[in-house]
Steps between C-alpha positions, in 0.01 A plus 500: 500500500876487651631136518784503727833723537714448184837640565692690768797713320799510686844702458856326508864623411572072564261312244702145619497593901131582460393200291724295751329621798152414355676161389545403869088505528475287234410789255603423159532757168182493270674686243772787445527847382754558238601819305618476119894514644382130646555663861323350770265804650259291699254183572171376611481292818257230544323523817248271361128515459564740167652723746872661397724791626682678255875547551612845359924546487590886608794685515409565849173429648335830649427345852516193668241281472291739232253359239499656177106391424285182564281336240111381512399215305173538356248355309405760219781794493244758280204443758761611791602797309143607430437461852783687632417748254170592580640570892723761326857297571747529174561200342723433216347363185454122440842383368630092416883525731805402356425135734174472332234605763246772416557790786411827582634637811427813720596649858308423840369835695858458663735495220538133486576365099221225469518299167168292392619185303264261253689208427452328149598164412848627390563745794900433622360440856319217344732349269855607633774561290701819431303874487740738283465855554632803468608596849866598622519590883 
């Protein structure tokens, strides 16, 4: 059922000092994250092997070091909802993201923001390129 771990989600009030940092282990930018005022407001890393983390720009991050969610690649998103379903955890209805992966997402026992991706031939994290949404931090 679960393929590998899709994304990690990351804050940053320094989009270039961030992307730089990851630059220096060879970590280069699958695609960005753009609102409608053409504003840079984040990026996915390539950490290779379909594997990304997500770059979010914050005022002010809340804590050092804190992840905002992860992300689960999968192989059938609706099947993983259905299961999580029938063990009583609330998950979101199957929805096509603005970067063109089906998702639904839902919270661990501890809190934790988990996000279950299904890639499709024209999912961002496959074909790179800009994401525009509607996001202001």
């Amino acid at each position: 059922m679960v393929v590998r771990l899709a994304h990690l989600c990351i804050e940053s009030s320094d989009l270039e000092a961030t992307e730089a940092f990851y630059g220096y282990l060879g970590i280069k930018r699958q695609f960005e994250f753009r609102n409608k005022q053409n504003e840079l407001i984040g990026m996915y890393l390539n950490f290779g092997n379909d594997t990304y983390f997500e770059i979010i720009k914050v005022k002010k991050p809340r804590e050092e070091g804190i992840i905002r969610h992860f992300a689960i690649e999968v192989e059938d998103v609706a099947a993983v909802r259905e299961t999580l379903l029938k063990q009583g955890v609330k998950v979101t209805e199957k929805r096509l993201g603005g970067d063109n992966a089906w998702m639904v997402s839902c919270h661990d026992p501890n809190g934790i923001f988990i996000e279950f991706h299904e890639y499709t031939e024209k999912s961002m994290q496959k074909v790179g390129g800009t994401c525009i949404i509607d996001y202001h931090p």
